[in-house]
N, C-alpha and C positions, 0 to 999 in steps of 0.2 A: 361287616360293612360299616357298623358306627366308628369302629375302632379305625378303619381307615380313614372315615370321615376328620374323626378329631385328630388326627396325624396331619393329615392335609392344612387343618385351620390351625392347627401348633404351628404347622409349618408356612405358613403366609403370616401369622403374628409374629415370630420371629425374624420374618423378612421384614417387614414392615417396620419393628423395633429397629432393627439394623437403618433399614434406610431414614429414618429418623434421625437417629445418632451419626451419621453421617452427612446429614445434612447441616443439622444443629454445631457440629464440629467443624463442618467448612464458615459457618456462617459466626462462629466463635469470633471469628480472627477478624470481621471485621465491624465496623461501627456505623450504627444505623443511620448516623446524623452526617457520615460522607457521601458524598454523590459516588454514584457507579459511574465507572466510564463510561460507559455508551448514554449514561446521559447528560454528558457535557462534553463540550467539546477540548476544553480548557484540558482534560489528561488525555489527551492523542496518544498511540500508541508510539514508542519514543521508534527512533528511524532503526530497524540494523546495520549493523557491520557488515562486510563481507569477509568468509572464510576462506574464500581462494584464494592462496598467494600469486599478486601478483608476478614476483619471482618464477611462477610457473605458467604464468601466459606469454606466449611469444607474441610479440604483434606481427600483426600481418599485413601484404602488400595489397592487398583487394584493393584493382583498380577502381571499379562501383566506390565501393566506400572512400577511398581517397581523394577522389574526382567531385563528389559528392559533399566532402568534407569541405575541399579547399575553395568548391566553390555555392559552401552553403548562403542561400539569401537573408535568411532572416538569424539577429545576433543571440547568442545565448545569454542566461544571467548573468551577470557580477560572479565571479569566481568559477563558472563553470568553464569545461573544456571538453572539446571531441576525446575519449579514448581513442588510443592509436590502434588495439586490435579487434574494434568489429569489422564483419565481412556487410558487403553490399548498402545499395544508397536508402534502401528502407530502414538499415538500422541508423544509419545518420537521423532520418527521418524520426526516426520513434526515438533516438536519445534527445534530440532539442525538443520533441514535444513534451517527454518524461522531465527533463530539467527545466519545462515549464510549472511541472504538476508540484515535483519536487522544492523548487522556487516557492510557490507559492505555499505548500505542508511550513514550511522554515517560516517564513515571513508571517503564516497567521498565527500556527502555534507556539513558534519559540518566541518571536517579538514581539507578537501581539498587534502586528503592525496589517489590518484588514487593507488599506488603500493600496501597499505594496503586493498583498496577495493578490486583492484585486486586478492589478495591471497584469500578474504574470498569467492569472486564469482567465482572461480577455484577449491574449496573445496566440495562448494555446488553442481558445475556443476559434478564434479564425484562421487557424488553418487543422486541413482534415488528414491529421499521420497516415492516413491508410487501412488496410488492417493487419495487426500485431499477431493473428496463430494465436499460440497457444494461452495468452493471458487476455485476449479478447473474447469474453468470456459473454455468454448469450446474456439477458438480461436479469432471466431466473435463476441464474448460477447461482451458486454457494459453494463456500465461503466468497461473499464479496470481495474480503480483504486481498484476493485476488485479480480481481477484474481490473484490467485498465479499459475504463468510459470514455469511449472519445465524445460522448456527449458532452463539453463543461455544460454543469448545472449551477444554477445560482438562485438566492434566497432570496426575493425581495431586491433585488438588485446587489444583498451581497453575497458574502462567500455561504456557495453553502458546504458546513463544516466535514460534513459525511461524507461528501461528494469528495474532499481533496482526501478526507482520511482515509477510503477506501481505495481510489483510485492512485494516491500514493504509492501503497503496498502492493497494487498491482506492477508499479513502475520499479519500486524496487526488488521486487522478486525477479521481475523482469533482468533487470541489469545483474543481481547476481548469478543467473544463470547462464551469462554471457561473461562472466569473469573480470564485470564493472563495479564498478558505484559511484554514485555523486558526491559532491565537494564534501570533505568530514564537516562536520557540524563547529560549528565559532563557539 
């Protein structure tokens, strides 16, 4: 019995050494005196790509979505545009409120510019997309980085930074699983 005993405690000391030295070696690489992401908002996660080629989506005639399109009320951003191949007027819906959310990710993180974020998450917050399936995500979800919030939230009257960064990547995930994306980055 002893000699299985000290086997066992060999054998958690050596896990332990391990998980040590793996920590100590993630934590090599980086420097005490930079901020972690998630505590500034200043390194957003940067936007992705999308890997579908477009080349390989056909657009489509969806009367819903085209009807829907041509005669949407409210204008999108500066440089933004309907794709030509979603189906039905909810995804009209949920691309102008997504290139709200997305608008405003560009405008606080890239330029720095809060007033301009500001207007685009005031526009989105008045009006109510609907609901989005599968990336409207309950409240206790996890990973966030998922969720699109149709709640806009705000800090004090401004942006708050979490709210666009997470709700971002839910808009973007969104759109590439529809074989979109928003304007490339300037």
């Amino acid at each position: 019995m002893r000699v299985r005993s000290k086997l066992s405690i060999g054998l958690l000391v050596v896990a332990a050494a391990l998980t040590v030295t793996a920590c100590t070696a993630t934590l090599a690489g980086t420097d005490s005196a930079e901020p972690i992401a998630s505590e500034t908002a200043a390194l957003a996660t940067p936007r992705p790509g999308v890997a579908t080629s477009r080349a390989t989506i056909t657009p489509t005639a969806d009367p819903a979505y085209t009807a829907a399109v041509s005669a949407y009320p409210q204008a999108l951003p500066d440089g933004y545009a309907f794709p030509p191949y979603l189906i039905g007027a909810e995804s009209a819906d949920k691309w102008w409120w997504c290139s709200q959310i997305d608008a405003a990710w560009e405008a606080y993180f890239r330029r720095e510019d809060e007033t301009e974020a500001l207007g685009y998450l005031r526009a989105a917050a008045d009006v109510d997309p609907g609901s989005y399936g599968r990336y409207d995500q309950a409240d206790d979800a996890l990973p966030l980085n998922e969720k699109v919030d149709r709640d806009v939230r705000f800090i004090g009257g401004g942006v708050d930074s979490q709210y666009v960064e997470y709700t971002a990547h839910g808009c973007w995930k969104w759109a590439k699983s529809v074989g979109a994306e928003f304007p490339p980055v300037s």
